[in-house]
N, C-alpha and C positions, 0 to 999 in steps of 0.2 A: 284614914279609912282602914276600917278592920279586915280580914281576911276572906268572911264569909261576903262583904261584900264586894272582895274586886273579883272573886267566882261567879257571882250573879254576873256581871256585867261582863265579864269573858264570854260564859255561856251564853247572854244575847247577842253577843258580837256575833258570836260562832252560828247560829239559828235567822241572822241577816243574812249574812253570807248565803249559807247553805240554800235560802230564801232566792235570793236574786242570783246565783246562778242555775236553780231547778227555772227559773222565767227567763232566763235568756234560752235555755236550752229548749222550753218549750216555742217560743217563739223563734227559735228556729228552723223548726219543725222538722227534727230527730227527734221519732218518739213520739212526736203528737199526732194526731188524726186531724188538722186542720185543713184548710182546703189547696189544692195545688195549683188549680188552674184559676183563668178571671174566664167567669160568664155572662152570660149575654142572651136574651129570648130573642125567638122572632114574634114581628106582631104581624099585626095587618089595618093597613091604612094609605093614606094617598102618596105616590110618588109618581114622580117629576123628572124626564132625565132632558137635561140641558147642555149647552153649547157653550163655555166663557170666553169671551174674547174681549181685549179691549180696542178701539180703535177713534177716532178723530168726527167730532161733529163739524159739517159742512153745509153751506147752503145748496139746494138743488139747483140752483144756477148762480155762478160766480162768473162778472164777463168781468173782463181786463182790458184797461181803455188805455191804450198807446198814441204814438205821436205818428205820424209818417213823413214828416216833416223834421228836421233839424231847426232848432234854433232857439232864441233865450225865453223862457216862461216872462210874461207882460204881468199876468193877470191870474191869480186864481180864484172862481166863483163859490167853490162850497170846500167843504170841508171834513172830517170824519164824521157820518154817524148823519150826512145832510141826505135828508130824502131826495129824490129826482125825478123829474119827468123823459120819455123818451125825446130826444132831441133836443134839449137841455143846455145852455153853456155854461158851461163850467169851469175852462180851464181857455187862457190865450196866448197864442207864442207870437212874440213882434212883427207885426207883417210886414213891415218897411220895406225890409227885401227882396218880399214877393210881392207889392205892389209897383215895384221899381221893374223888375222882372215881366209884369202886366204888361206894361206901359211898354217897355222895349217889344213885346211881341206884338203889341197892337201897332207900333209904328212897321213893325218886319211885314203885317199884313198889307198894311196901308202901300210900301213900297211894292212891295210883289203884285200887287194891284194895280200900280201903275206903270210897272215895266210891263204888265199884260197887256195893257191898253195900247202901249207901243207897238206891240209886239201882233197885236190885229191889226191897228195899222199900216204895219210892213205888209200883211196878206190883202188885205184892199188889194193895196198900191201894185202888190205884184200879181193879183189877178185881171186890175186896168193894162198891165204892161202885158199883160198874156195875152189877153183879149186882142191889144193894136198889135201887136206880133202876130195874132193867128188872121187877123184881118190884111196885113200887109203881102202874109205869105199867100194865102189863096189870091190874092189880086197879081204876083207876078208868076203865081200858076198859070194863071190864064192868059197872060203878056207871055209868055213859052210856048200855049199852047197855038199861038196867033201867030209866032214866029217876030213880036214884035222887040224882045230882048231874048240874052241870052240864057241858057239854063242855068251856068253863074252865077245870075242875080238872084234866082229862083233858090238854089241850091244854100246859097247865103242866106236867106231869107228863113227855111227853114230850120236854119242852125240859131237863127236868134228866137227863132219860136219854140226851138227845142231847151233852150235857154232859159226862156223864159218861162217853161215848165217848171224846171229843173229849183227856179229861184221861189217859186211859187209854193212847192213841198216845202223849201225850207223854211219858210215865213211862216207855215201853218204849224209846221212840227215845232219850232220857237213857239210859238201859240199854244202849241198845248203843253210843253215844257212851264210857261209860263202859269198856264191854270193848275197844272202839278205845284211849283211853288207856292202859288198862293194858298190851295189847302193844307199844305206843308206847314205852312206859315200859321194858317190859322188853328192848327190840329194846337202848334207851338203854345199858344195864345190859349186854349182850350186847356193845357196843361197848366200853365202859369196861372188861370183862372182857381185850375181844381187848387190847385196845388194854397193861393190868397185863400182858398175858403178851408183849408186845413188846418190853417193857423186858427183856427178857432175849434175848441175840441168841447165835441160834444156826447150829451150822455145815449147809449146806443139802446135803452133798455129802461124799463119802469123799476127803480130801485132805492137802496141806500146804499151811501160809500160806506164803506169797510176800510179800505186802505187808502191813504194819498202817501207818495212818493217821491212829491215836488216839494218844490218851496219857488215862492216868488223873486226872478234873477234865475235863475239854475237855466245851468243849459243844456237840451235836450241833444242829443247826438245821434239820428236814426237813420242805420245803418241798412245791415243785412237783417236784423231784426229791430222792431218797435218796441222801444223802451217803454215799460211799465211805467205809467202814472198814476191811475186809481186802480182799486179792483172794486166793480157794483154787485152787491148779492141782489137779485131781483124779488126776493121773497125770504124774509127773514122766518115769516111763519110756518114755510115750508123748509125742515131743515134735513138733514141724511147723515149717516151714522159710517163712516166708512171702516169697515173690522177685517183684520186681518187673519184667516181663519187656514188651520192645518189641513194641510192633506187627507192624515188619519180621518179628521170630523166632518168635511168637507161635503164627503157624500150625504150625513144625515140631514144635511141644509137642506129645504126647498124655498121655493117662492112663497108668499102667501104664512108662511110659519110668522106665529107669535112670538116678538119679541122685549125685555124691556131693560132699562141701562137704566145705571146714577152718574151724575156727576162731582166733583168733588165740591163745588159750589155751592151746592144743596145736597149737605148727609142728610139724607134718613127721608131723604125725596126720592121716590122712582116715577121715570116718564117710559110709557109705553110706544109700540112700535112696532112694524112687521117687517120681515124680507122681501125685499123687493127686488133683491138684485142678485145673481150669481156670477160676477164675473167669473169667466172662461181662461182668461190671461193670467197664464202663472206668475210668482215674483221668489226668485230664488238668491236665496242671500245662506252662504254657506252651508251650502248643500240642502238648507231646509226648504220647503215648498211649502208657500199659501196661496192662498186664494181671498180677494177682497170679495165683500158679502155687504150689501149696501140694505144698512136700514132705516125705513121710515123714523122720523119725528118732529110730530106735530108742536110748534113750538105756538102754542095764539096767545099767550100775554107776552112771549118775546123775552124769557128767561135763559132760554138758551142761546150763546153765543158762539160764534164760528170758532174753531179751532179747540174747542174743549177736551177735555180727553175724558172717554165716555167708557163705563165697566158693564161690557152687552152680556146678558144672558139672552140666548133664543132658545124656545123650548121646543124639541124634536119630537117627543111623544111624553102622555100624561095616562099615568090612567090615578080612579076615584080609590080606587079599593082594590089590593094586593097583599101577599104575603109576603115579605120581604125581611134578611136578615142583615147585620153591621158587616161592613166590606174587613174588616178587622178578623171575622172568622172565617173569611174567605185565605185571607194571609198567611192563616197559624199554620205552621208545622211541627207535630211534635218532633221533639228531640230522640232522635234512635231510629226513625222510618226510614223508608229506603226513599218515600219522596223528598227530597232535595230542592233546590233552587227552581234546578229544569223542572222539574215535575210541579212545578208551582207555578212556572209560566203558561204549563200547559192546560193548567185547569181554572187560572185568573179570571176571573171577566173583562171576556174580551170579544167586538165585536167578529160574526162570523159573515162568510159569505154566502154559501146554498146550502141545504137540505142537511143542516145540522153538524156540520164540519166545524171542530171546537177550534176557539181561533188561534190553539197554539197546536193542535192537532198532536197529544200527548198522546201516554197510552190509552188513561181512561176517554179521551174525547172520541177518539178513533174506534174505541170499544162502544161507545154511546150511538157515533156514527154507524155501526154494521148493525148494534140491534132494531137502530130505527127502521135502515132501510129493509133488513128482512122480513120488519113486524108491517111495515107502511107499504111497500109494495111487494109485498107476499112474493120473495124470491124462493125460490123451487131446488131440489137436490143438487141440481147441477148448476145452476147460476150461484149459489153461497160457495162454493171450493173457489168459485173464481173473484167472488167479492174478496174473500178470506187471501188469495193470494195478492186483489191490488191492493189490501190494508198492508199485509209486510212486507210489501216493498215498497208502499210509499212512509212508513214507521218512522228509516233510517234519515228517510231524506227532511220529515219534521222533526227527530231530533239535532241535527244537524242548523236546520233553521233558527234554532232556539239560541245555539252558541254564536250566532252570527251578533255585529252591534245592532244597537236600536233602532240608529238609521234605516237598516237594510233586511230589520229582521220581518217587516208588515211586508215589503215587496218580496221576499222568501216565502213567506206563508200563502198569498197571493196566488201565487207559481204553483204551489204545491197542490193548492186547492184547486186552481184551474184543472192542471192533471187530472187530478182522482174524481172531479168531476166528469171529465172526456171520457178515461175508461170505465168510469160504472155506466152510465151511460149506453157504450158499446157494447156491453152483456145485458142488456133492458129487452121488453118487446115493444112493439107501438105502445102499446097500453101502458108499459110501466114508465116509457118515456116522457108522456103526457104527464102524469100524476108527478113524476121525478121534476119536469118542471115545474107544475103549482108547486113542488116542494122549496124549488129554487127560488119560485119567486114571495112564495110566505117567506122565507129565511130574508128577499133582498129588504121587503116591507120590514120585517126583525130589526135588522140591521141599518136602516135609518131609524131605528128609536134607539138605539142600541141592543139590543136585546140577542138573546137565540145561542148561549156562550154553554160553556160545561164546566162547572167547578167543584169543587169539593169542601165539605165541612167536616167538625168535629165533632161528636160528642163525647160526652163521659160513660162508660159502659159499666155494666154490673160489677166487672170488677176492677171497676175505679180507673180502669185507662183508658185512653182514647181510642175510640170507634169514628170510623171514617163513615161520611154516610155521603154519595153522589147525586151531585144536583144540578140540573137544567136550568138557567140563569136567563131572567130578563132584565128590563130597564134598571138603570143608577144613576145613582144622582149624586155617587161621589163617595158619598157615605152609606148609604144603604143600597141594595141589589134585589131585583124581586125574585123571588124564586117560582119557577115555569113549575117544577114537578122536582119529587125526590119524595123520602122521607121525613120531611118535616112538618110541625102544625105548628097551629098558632101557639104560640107558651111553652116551645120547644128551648133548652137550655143549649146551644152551643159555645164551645171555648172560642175568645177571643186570644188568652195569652195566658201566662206564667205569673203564678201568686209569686211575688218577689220576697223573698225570705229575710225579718228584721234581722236585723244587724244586730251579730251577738254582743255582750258588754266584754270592751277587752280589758284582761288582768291588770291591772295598776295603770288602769286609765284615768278615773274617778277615787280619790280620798276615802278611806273607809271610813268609818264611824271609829271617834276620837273616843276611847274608852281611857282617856285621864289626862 
């Protein structure tokens, strides 16, 4: 190779190079005007804010059919999955030893019956002996009174008559000792009866089994409690959803709410359903609080089976058409602000409780909070010094809340917001206390959709950095948040995040071009 040609290929060696590291440098935007941030429009369309919970399908009656009786299974009539009628036999335990038990009580009667019959017969006999005693004595009453014997005889006379009283109670009272026994007896008998007729077990309920627990031989052992044999679901088609639902979400539950779950059984199946139920009875299991929330479903071809595990949405509130942005720009913080972590709690979406109180009660929430109230119930010279004083001193006590854990940080904000609602309140007049409550009670309606929150977003500003712009937050659905009021429209550009800058090419990472 001649000279002029290893210069050519030098000089394009040199004009690659120069080449690919001007494109690393431009993509890494030193020097380029590319874009910094990720954006994101808001639009306007339908959301949805919902409840997820998972929890266990059940039948709406499940009875459990026990033994009250001890003893060996004989016989059993049906089997898993056997339909039933009420009073049904279905299961039998040996009665050998309750009808051995019959038969001894019915002889215990038979005996007690007859020592009765004695036992009247003693009262006869010692009411005839009373009779000729009271007969003897009046007769040498009157042989005393004639002077024709002694009073002696007389005297004696009435000691065998008092005697013969005396024998007469006790033959009656054996008499009735003895009709006590024999009901005794027969009560015995009446037990031993129930008792032969429990060996045979029957279905309590129109249903099908679900569980058996026996086996044929097995011996039953009932004690202080009745051992489980079957369990009957009484209606397969009427089934319930039992969901274990948080504290936080608990309140936006009502009765009557729309609900609807999949099972894993049937992907890309949903069965609908409604609340039906709020239990009341908390269940606490380290430290966390729920609350079970029972929901309908309709099971009528019997696809659904007990015990499933069912993935509930219930939806709290809906609406068709809203403005709403991605919760992603609700998150962003630019880098260099003075808002930080805390100040991002405070302006999250998060549900509130009365008249506008942001649910981390930050600066801006609290600023949101005193414009409302002085714009909505037209506070006067002297009532704003004093709103303005219980903003700064309740300030500290929701920054404070903020740093608390998570556990304890909803029952802080709570506290805090009860307060500031008590004293604005107490600087109110009738009139403005009245409207301060429709405000309380618009914000509680809010706050079972979730809605009524303060947050903040971003945009890009003329000169290229981010503008903060405040906004009044309703329903979400997790992902998206509607926006109540602020500065924004439809096709509004806010930042979600940070353009991640390409990866420059490093020095003798890659082989250059082989020039011989």
């Amino acid at each position: 190779m001649n000279t002029s040609s290893r210069l050519g290929l030098a000089a394009l060696a040199l004009v690659v190079a120069v080449g690919g590291g001007y494109a690393a440098w431009r993509a890494t935007g030193n020097g380029g005007d590319g874009p910094k941030f990720k954006l994101a429009k808001t639009e306007t369309g339908p959301l949805t804010a919902v409840v997820s919970a998972t929890g266990t399908l059940n039948p709406v009656v499940s009875v459990q059919v026990g033994s009250q009786v001890s003893g060996q299974v004989k016989e059993i009539l049906v089997d898993f999955n056997s339909p039933v009628k009420e009073n049904q036999l279905i299961a039998r335990i040996d009665p050998e030893t309750f009808q051995y038990r019959q038969r001894q009580a019915e002889a215990d009667v038979e005996a007690a019956r007859a020592a009765l019959g004695v036992q009247r017969a003693e009262v006869l006999r010692a009411q005839a002996n009373l009779a000729e005693l009271q007969r003897d004595y009046e007769r040498k009453k009157l042989l005393v009174d004639k002077n024709f014997i002694s009073s002696a005889e007389r005297d004696k006379a009435q000691s065998l008559f008092d005697a013969g009283r005396a024998a007469l109670q006790v033959a009656e009272s054996q008499a009735r000792n003895g009709e006590a026994q024999v009901r005794q007896r027969e009560a015995q008998l009446a037990q031993a009866r129930v008792d032969l007729e429990r060996t045979a077990i029957k279905a309590p309920v129109d249903g099908v089994v679900v569980k058996r627990s026996i086996e044929p031989g097995q011996t039953v052992a009932a004690s202080l409690q009745a051992p489980e044999l079957f369990v009957i679901a009484r209606n397969l088609t009427d089934m319930q959803v039992e969901t274990s639902i948080d504290e936080a979400d608990v309140g936006r539950i009502q009765t009557g709410q729309k609900a609807s779950f999949t099972v894993d059984a049937f992907p890309g199946r949903s069965f609908s359903g409604e609340v039906r139920q709020v239990r009341k009875a908390a269940t606490v299991v380290s430290n966390v609080v729920t609350y079970t929330v029972v929901v309908s479903a309709s099971n009528p071809d019997l696809n659904l089976l007990p015990g499933m595990t069912a993935n509930v949405r219930i939806v709290t509130a809906q609406k068709d058409k809203t403005l709403k942005l991605p919760n992603a720009a609700l998150r962003f913080r630019p880098a260099g602000t003075t808002d930080d972590k805390k100040a991002s709690a405070a302006v999250a979406p998060a549900p509130t409780s009365t008249a506008g109180t942001s649910g981390g009660g930050g600066p801006g929430g609290l600023a949101n909070l005193r414009e409302r109230l002085v714009t909505e119930l037209k506070l006067d010279a002297q009532q704003q010094p004093k709103l303005d004083a219980i903003i700064d001193g309740m300030r500290d006590k929701f920054r404070a809340a903020r740093d608390l854990p998570e556990a304890e940080r909803s029952k802080a904000f709570e506290r805090n917001r009860a307060e500031i609602r008590e004293k604005v309140a107490a600087i109110l007049s009738p009139e403005q206390q009245k409207r301060y409550a429709e405000m309380a009670a618009e914000a509680q309606a809010a706050r079972a959709g979730g809605a009524g929150s303060s947050g903040r977003a971003w945009t890009v500003g003329a000169d290229g950095k981010p503008q903060a712009v405040s906004l009044r937050l309703g329903l979400t659905d997790g992902s998206m948040t509607e926006v109540v009021s602020g500065d924004l429209k439809e096709g509004s550009e806010v930042i979600v995040g940070m353009q991640s800058a390409a990866p420059a090419t490093k020095t003798g990472g890659m082989p250059g071009p082989r020039l011989f």
